[in-house]
C-alpha positions as CSV (number, residue, x, y, z in Angstrom):
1,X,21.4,3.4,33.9
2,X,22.0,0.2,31.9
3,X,21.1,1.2,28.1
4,X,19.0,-2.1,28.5
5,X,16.4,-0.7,31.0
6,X,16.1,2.7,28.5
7,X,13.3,3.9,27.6
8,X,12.5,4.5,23.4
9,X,13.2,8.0,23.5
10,X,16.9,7.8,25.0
11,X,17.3,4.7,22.3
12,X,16.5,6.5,20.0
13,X,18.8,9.6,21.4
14,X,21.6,7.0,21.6
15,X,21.1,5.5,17.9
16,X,22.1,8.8,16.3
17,X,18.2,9.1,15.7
18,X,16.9,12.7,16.2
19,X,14.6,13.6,13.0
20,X,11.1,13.6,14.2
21,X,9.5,12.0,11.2
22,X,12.2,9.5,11.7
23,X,11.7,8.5,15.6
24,X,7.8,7.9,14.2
25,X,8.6,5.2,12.0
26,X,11.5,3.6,14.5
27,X,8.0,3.7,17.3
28,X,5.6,2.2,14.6
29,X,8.1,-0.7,14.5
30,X,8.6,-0.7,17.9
31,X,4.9,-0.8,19.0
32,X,4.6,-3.4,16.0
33,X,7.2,-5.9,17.4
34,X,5.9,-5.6,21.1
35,X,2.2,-6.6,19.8
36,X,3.2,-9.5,17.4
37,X,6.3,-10.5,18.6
38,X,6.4,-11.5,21.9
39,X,10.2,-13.0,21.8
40,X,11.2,-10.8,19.5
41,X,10.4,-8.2,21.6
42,X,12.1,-9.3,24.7
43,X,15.5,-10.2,23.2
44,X,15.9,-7.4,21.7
45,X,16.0,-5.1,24.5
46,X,19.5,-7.3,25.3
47,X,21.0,-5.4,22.4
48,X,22.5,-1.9,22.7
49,X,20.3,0.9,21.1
50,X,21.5,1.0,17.6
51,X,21.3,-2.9,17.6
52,X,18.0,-2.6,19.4
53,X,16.5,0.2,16.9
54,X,17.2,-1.9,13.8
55,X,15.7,-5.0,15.0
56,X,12.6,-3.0,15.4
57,X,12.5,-1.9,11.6
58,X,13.2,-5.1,10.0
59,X,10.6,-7.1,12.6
60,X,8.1,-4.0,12.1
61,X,8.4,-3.7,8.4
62,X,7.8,-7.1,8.0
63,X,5.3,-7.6,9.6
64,X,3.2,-4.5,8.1
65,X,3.8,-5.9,4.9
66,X,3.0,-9.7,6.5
67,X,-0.5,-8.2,7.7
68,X,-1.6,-6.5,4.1
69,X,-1.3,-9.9,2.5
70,X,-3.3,-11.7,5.3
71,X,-5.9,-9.0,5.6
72,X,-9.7,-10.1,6.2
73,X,-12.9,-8.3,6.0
74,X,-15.1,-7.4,9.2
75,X,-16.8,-10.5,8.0
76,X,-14.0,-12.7,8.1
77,X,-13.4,-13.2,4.9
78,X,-10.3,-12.7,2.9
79,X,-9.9,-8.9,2.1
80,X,-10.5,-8.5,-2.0
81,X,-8.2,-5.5,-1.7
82,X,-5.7,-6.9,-0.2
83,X,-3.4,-7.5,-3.5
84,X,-3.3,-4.0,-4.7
85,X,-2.8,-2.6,-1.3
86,X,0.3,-4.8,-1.1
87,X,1.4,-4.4,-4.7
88,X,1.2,-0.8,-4.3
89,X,3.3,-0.8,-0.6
90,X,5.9,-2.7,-2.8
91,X,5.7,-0.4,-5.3
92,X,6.5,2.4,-3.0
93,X,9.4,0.9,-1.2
94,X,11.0,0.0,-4.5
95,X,10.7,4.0,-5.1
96,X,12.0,4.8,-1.8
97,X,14.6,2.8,-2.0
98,X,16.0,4.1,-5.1
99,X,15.4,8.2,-3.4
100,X,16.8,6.9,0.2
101,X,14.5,7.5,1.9
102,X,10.9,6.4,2.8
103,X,7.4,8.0,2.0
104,X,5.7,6.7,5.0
105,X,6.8,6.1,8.7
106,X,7.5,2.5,8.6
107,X,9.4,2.4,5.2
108,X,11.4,5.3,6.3
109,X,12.3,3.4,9.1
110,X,12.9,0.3,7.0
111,X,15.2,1.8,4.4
112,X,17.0,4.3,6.7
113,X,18.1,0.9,8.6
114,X,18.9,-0.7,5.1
115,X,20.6,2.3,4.5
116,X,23.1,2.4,8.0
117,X,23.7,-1.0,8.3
118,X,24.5,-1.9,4.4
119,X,21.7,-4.7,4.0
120,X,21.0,-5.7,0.5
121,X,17.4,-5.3,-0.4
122,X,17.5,-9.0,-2.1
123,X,15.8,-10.6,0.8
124,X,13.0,-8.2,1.1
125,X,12.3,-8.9,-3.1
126,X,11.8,-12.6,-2.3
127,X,9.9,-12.0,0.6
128,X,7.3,-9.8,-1.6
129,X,7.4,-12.5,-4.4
130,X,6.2,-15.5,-2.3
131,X,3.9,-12.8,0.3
132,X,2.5,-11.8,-3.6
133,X,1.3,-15.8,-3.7
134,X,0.2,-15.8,-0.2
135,X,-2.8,-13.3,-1.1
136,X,-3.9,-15.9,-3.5
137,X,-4.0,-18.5,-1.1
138,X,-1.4,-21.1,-0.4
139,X,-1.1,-24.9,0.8
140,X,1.5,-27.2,1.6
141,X,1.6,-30.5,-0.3
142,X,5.4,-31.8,1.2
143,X,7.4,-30.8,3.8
144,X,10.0,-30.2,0.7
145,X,7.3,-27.5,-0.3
146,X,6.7,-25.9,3.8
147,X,10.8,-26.2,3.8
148,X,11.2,-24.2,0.7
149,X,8.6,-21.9,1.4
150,X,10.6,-21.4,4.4
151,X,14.4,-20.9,3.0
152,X,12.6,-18.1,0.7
153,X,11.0,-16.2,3.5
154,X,12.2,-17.1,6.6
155,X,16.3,-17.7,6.5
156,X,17.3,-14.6,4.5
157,X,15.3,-12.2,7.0
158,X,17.4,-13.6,9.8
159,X,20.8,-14.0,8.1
160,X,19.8,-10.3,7.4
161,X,19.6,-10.0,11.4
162,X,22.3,-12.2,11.7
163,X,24.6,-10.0,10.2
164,X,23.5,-7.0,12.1
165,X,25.0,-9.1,15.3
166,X,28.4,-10.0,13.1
167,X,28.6,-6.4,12.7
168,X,28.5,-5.9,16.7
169,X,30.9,-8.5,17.3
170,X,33.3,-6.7,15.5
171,X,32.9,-9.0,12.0
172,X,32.6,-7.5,8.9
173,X,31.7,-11.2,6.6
174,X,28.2,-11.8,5.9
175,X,26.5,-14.4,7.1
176,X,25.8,-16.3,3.5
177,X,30.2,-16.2,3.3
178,X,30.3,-17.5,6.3
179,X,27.9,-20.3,5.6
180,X,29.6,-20.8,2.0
181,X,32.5,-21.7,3.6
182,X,31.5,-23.6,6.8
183,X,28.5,-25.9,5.1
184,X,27.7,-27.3,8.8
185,X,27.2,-23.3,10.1
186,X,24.6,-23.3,7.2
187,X,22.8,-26.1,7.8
188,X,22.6,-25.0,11.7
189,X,21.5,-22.4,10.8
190,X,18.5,-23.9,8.4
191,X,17.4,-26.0,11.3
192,X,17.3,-23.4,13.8
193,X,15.0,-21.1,11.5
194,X,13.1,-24.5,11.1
195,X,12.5,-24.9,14.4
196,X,11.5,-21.4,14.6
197,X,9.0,-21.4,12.0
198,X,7.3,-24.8,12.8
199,X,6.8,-22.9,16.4
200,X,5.0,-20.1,14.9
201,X,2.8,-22.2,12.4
202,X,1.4,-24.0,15.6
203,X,1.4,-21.1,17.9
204,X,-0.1,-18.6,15.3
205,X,-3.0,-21.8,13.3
206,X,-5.6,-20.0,15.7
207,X,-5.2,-16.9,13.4
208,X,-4.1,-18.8,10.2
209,X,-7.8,-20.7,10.9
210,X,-9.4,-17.2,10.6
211,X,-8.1,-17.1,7.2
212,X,-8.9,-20.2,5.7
213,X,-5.3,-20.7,5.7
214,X,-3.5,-24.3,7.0
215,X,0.5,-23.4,7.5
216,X,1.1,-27.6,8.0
217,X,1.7,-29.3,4.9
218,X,-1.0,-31.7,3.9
219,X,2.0,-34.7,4.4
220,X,2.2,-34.0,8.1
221,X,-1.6,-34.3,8.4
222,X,-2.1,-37.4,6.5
223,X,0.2,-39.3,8.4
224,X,-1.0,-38.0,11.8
225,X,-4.6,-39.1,10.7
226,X,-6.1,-35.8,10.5
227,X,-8.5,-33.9,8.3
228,X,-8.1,-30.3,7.2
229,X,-11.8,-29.8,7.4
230,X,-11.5,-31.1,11.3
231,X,-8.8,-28.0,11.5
232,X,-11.1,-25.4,10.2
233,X,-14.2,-26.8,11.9
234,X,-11.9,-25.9,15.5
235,X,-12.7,-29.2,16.1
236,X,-9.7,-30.8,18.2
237,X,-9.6,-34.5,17.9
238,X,-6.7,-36.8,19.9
239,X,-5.3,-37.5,16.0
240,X,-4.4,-33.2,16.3
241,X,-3.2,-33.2,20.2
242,X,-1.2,-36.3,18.9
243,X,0.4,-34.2,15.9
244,X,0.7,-30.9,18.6
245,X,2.9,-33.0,20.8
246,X,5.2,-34.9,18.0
247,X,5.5,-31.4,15.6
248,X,6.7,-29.6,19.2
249,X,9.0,-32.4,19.9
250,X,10.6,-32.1,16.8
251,X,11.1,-28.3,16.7
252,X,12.4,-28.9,20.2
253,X,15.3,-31.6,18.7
254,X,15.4,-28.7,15.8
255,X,17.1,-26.2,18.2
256,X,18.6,-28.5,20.2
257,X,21.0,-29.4,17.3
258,X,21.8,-25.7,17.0
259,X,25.0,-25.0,19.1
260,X,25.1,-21.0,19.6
261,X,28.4,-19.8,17.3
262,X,31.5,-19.7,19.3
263,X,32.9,-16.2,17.7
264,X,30.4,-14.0,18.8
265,X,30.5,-11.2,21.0
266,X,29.6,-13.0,24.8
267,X,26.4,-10.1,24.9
268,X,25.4,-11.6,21.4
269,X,25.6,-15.4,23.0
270,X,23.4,-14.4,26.0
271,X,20.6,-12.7,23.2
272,X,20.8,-15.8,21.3
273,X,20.9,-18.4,24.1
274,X,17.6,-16.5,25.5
275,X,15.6,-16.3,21.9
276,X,16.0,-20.3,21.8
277,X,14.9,-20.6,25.3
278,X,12.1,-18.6,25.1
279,X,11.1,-20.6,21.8
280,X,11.7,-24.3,23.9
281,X,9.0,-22.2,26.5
282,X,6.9,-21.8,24.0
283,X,7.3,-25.2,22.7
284,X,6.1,-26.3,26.1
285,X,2.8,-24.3,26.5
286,X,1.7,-25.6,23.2
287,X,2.4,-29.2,23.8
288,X,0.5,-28.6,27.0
289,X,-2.3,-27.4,25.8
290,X,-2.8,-28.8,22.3
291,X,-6.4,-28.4,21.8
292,X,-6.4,-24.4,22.9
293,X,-4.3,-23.8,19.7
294,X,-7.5,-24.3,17.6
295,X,-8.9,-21.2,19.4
296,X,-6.4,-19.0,20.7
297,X,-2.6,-17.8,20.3
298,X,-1.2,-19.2,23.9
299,X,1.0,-16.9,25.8
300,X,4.2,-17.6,27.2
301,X,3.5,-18.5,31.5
302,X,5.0,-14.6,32.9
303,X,7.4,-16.7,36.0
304,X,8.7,-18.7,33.7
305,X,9.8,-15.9,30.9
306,X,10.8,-13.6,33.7
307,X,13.5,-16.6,35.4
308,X,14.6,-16.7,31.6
309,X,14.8,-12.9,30.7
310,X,16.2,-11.4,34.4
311,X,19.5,-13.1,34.3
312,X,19.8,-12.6,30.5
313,X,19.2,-8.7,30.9
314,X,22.0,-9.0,33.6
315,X,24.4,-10.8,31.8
316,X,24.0,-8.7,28.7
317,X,24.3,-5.6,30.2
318,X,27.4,-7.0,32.0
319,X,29.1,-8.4,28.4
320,X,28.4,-5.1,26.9
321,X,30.2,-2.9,29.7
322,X,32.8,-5.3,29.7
323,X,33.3,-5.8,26.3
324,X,32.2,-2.7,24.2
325,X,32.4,-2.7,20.8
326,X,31.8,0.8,18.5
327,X,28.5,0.3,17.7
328,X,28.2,4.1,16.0
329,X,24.7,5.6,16.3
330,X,23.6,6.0,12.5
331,X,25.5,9.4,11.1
332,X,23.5,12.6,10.8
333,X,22.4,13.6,7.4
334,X,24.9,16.7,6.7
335,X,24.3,19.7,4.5
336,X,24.6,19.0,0.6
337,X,27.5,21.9,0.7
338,X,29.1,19.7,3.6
339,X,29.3,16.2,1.5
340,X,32.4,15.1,0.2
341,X,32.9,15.5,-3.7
342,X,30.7,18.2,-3.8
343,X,32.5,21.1,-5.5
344,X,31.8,23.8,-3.2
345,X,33.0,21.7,-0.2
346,X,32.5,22.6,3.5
347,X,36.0,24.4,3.1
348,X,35.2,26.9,0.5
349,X,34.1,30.4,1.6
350,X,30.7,31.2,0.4
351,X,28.9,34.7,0.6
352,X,26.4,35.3,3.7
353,X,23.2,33.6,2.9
354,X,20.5,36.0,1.4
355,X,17.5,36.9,3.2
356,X,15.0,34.5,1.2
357,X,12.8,36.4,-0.9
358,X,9.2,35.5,-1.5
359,X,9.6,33.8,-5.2
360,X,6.7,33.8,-7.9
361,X,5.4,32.0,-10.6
362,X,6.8,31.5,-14.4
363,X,5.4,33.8,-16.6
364,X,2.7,31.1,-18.8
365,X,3.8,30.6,-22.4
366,X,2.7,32.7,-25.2
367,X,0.6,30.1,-26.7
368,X,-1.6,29.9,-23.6
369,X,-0.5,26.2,-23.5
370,X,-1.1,24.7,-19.5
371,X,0.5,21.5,-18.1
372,X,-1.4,18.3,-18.2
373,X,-2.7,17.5,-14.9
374,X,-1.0,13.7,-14.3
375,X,-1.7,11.4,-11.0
376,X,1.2,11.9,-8.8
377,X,2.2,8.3,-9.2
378,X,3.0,8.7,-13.2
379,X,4.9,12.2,-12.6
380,X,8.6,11.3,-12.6
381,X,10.6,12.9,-9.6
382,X,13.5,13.4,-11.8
383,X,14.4,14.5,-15.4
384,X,17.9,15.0,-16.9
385,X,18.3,15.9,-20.8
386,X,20.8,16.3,-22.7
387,X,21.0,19.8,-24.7
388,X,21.8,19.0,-28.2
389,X,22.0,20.0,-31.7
390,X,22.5,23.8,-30.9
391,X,25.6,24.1,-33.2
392,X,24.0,22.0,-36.1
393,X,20.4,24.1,-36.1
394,X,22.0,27.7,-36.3
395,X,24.7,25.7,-38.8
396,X,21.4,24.8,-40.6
397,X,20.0,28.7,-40.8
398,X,23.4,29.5,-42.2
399,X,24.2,31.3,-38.6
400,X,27.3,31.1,-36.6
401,X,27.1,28.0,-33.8
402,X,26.9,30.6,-31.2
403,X,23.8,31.8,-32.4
404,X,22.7,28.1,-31.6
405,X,23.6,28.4,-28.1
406,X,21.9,31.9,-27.8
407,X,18.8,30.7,-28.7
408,X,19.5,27.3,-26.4
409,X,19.9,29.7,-23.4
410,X,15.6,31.1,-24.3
411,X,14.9,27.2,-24.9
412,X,16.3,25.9,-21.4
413,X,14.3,29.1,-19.6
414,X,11.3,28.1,-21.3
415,X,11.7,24.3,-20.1
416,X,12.4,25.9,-16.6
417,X,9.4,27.2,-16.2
418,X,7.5,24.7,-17.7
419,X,9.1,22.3,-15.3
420,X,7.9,24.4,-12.0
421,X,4.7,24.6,-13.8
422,X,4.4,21.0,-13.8
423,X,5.5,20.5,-10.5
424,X,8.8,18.8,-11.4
425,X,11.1,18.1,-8.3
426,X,14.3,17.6,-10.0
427,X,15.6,18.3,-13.0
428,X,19.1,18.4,-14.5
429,X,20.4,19.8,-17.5
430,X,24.0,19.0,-19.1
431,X,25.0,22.4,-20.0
432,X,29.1,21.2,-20.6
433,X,30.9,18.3,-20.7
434,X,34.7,17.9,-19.5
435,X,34.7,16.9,-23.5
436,X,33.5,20.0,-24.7
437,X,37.0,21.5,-24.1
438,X,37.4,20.1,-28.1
439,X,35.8,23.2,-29.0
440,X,36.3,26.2,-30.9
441,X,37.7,29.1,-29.2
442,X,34.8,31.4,-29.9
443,X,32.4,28.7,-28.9
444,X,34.2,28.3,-25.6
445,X,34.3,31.3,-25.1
446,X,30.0,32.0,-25.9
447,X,29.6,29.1,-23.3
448,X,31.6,30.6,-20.8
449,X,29.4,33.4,-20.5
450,X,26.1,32.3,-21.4
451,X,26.2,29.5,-18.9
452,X,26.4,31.8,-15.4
453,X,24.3,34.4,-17.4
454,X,21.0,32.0,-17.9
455,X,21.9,30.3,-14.2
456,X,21.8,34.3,-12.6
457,X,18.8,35.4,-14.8
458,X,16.7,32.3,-13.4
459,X,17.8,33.7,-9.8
460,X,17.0,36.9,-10.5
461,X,13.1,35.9,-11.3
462,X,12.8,34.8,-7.9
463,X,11.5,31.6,-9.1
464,X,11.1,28.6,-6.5
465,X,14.4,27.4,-7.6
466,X,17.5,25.7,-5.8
467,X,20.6,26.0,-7.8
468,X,23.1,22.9,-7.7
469,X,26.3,22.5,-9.3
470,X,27.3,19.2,-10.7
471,X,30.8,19.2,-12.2
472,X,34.4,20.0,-11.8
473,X,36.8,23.0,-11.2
474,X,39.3,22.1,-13.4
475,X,39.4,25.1,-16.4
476,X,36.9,26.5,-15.8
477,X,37.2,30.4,-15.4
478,X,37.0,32.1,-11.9
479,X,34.4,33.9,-12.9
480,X,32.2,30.8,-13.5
481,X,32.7,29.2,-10.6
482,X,31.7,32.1,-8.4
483,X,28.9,32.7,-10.2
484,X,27.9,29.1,-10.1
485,X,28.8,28.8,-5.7
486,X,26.9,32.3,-5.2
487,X,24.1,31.2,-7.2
488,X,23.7,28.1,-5.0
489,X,24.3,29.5,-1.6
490,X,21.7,31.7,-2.5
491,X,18.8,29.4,-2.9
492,X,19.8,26.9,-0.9
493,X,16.8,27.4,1.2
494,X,14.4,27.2,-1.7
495,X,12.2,24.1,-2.1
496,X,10.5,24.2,-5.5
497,X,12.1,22.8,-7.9
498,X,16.0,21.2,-7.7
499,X,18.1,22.7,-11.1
500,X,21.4,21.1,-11.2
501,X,23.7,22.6,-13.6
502,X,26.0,19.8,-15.1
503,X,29.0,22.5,-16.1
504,X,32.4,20.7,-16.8
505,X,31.4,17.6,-16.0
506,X,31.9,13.5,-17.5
507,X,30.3,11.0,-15.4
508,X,33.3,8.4,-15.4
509,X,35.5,11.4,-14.1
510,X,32.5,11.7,-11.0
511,X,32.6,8.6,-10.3
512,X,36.3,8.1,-10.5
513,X,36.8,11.2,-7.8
514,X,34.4,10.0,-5.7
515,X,36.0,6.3,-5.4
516,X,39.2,8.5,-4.5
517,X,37.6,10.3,-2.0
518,X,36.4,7.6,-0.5
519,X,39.6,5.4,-0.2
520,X,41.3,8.4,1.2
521,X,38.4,7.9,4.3
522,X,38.7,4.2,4.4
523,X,43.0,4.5,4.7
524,X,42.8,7.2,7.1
525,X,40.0,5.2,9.1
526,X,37.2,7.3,9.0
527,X,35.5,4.4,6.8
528,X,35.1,0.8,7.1
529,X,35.8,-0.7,3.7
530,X,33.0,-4.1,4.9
531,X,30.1,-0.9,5.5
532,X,30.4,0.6,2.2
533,X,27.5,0.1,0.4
534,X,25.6,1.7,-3.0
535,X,24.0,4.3,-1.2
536,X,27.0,4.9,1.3
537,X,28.8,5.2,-1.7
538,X,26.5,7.6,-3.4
539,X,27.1,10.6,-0.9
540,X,30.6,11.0,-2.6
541,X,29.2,12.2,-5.4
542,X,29.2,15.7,-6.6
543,X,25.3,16.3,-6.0
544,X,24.9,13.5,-2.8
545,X,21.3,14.3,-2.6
546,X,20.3,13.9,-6.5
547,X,17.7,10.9,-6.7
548,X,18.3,8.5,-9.4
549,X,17.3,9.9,-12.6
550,X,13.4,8.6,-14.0
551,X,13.9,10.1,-17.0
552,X,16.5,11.1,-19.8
553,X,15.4,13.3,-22.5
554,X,18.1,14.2,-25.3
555,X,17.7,16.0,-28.3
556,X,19.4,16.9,-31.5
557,X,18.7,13.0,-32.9
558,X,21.8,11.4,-31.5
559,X,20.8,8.1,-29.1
560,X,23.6,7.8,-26.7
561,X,23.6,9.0,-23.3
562,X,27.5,10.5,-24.0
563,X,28.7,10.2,-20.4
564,X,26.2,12.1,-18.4
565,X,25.4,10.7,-15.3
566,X,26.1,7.2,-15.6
567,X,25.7,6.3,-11.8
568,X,22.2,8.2,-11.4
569,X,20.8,7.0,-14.6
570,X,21.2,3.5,-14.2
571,X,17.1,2.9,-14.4
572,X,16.2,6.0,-16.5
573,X,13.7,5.6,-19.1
574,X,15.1,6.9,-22.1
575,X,13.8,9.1,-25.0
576,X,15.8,11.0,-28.0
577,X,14.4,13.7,-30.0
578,X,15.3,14.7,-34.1
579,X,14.6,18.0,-32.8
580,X,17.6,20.1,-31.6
581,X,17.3,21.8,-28.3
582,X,16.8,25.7,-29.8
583,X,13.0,24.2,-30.7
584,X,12.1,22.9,-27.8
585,X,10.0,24.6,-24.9
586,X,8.0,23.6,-22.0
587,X,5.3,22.2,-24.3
588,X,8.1,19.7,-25.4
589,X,8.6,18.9,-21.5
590,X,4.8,18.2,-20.7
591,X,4.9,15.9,-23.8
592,X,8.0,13.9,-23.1
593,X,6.5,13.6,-18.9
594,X,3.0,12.5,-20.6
595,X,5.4,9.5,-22.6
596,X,6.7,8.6,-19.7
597,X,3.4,8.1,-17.5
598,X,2.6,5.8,-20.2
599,X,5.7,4.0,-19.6
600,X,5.5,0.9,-17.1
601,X,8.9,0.7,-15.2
602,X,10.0,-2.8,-13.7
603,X,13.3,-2.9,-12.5
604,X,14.1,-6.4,-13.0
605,X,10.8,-7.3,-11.6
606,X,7.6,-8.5,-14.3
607,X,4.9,-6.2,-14.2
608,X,1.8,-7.4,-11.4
609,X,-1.2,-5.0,-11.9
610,X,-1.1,-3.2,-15.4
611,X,-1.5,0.3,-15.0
612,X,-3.7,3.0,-17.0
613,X,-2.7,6.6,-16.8
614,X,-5.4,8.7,-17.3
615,X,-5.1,12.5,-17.7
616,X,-6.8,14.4,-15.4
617,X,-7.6,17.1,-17.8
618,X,-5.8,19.0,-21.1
619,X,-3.2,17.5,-23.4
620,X,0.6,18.5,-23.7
621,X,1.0,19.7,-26.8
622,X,3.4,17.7,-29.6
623,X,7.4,18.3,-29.3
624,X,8.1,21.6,-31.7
């Protein structure tokens, strides 16, 4: 069977896609694309599945987010809620982003595609910038403004499809380098999406009507003689079928002028030369039937598309047997112990895994104190801190520095449990730094063992706890290690809350072995250098699955971050503590979480809809 007459589950089969959650998300966009985009639709079942799959997600995706900003009531009318419905689906893929994965079908779709195919999330920012403006309404003085408008919106989403086809024709440059350096490939490629757009604004005014909404700049209807209020009214005067017919002549010229790039894989040419056709089609039914525009979306005459599409499907599926090129389905996720960097690695030999154990909650503290009951939006997802001023608060109490790390070890079970209490997802503690080596023998020494010791104690009170180890072999005693390997193999299965253990570890040193790792892949061709990207990169780290940190806490009053996870941190609200870590406890935790809720987090972006966080019920009590 040609993979072009597939149906979605053996594209999906074919694509590397097998997670259930995941194929739901690939069909939303799928079912999306078929309903709204006609073309679309068609051309991309030329493409092989992986191709195929991913043109689904970007078309689907946008469109979702497309549809919040145009939403209207039963009524009619614009939708009031419309804003904070899109600001918060922004919101959310900006988080999903950062964690890799999405929290609803079509985002996880969206991102996972990001993800496999390396596309920069740039285009999608200035997308939700000028879609922010379109809830408020939005007219077209010029054609300078409609063509801006347009270069915003319009050319980045299909350079960003553009390089998916590169990619199957064997190219690793991005389309924007390839434009840089060939300014007549870029403006083609301006007029075509032109073209394209000017097609849709007439093909789609039916629906932009409904809105209240004119997508022809006020220019082009002032020198075709015709009133906006004529537009809105439906009422279709020979000054409008006049306009129809000269706007569909020019879009027509538009693609005309567009030659089809002569490096591209021949299958990609046949996709190409039919999405152009199938626009002139369109082109055609509207200049036939001007006035129908004001009242409906027209369709595309079915003998015509088919004597377009049936050759085109044959042709493509002859290019692609001819010329294959390998098109990889997207990788499977493997097992955190199975990543590369991580210091267990897939070639260590780990105990059996335990029969899991039903696990229990923390004992409460002694106070009676409870965790402050936040919204799940102002909870952070990941908190790292850095265990401080030990040494200096038993050198304080006139008590030897290992005293200091005694009393650390009740501190950091006390934070622990406060954590699950909380309902914490991640948290990660630096417990020794590839620096800490500087110390005194004794001290070393105390470390050594109280490190495994609290790690094995937390185990042993069959807490909802999943061990991780973040660090490096180098020094440290046998006897650590195994402890720190068992511990994790152990409850691997749990899924409470993630404790990773940063033991001999420096962030630049991370970093640094992961770079090696991966240009060991790339020489010995297991990697493409073009494909690697942030978050292909990221799954060389020691702890591939740790989300970016939301939060750094450190004690002990020093304010520097001293080398702990550089590379996860890069966002992390930050918040230092006078007090050194033997004073602090869970109440100190649900304090420093209730700062952050308070915090509003923008990520380069400006703030759009302030936000209140209100307690549910119960305050955390001040940092001891």
């Amino acid at each position: 069977m040609s993979s072009i007459a597939l149906p979605a589950t053996d594209v999906y089969q074919r694509s590397g896609i097998h997670d259930a959650a995941l194929r739901r998300g690939y069909e939303a966009c799928r079912r999306a694309t078929r309903a709204t985009g006609e073309i679309e639709y068609a051309v991309s079942l030329l493409l092989p599945p992986p191709l195929r799959t991913a043109t689904w997600a970007l078309y689907g995706a946008v469109r979702a987010v497309d549809d919040l900003a145009d939403a209207v009531t039963s009524a009619g009318e614009a939708d009031p809620g419309r804003a904070g419905r899109l600001e918060a689906w922004i919101s959310a893929f900006d988080s999903d982003l950062r964690e890799g994965r999405g929290s609803d079908p079509v985002r996880q779709a969206l991102i996972h595609t990001m993800l496999n195919w390396n596309l920069p999330p740039g285009f999608l920012h200035t997308l939700f910038e000028e879609l922010r403006q379109d809830v408020h309404g939005r007219q077209f003085t010029t054609w300078q403004e409609w063509r801006h408008y347009n270069s915003l919106i319009n050319t980045p989403l299909v350079l960003r499809a553009g390089s998916l086809l590169l990619r199957a024709a064997g190219l690793t440059a991005e389309p924007e380098a390839i434009a840089a350096s060939v300014p007549d490939a870029a403006m083609a490629c301006q007029t075509a999406v032109e073209a394209i757009y000017l097609t849709d604004a007439l093909v789609d005014l039916s629906d932009d009507l409904d809105r209240g909404h004119v997508p022809l700049p006020q220019e082009a209807l002032d020198e075709a003689g015709v009133l906006r209020t004529d537009l809105l009214a439906r009422h279709a005067t020979p000054a409008f079928e006049d306009l129809v017919r000269h706007l569909a002549g020019q879009a027509r010229t538009w693609l005309d002028r567009t030659p089809l790039p002569p490096v591209l894989h021949p299958a990609v040419c046949v996709a190409l030369g039919a999405y152009t056709d199938l626009y002139r089609l369109r082109l055609k039914a509207a200049a036939d039937a001007p006035a129908a525009l004001l009242k409906c979306r027209p369709e595309l005459p079915r003998a015509a598309r088919l004597r377009l599409l049936l050759p085109a499907r044959a042709k493509a599926a002859l290019a692609w047997g001819l010329f294959p090129f390998p098109i990889q389905p997207c990788p499977p996720q493997r097992a955190p112990a199975e990543m590369p960097g991580h210091p267990g690695g897939a070639d260590e030999t780990c105990p059996p895994l335990a029969q899991r154990r039903p696990t229990v909650d923390p004992p409460p503290h002694p106070s009676g104190a409870r965790p402050p009951r936040l919204p799940v939006e102002a909870m952070p997802r990941h908190v790292a801190i850095v265990m401080d001023g030990n040494g200096r608060w038993a050198t304080a109490r006139g008590l030897p520095r290992t005293d200091g790390h005694r009393q650390g070890v009740e501190a950091l079970v006390d934070v622990v449990h406060g954590a699950l209490e909380i309902g914490l997802k991640y948290l990660t503690l630096y417990a020794f730094s590839t620096e800490n080596w500087k110390r005194p023998a004794d001290e070393l020494q105390t470390l050594m063992y109280e490190i495994p010791q609290v790690v094995r104690r937390l185990v042993d009170e069959n807490l909802d706890i999943r061990v991780r180890w973040a660090g490096t072999r180098s020094r440290l005693p046998a006897d650590v290690i195994e402890r720190l390997l068992k511990d994790e193999q152990t409850t691997r299965e749990r899924d409470g809350l993630t404790l990773t253990m940063c033991v001999n570890y420096g962030g630049r040193a991370e970093i640094t072995a992961a770079a090696a790792k991966l240009a060991q892949e790339a020489v010995a061709g297991k990697v493409d250098p073009g494909s690697v990207s942030e978050h292909a990169f990221a799954r060389y780290l020691h702890v591939p699955e740790l989300p970016d940190v939301d939060l750094l806490l450190r004690t002990g009053g020093d304010q520097r971050t001293s080398n702990f996870l550089p590379w996860q941190a890069t966002y992390a609200e930050l918040l230092f503590l006078d007090s050194p870590w033997p004073t602090v406890d869970r109440r100190t935790l649900w304090d420093v979480i209730e700062q952050y809720a308070r915090r509003t987090r923008r990520y380069g972006s400006v703030p759009r809809i302030p936000t209140q966080t209100t307690l549910l019920s119960g305050q955390g009590a001040p940092a001891t």
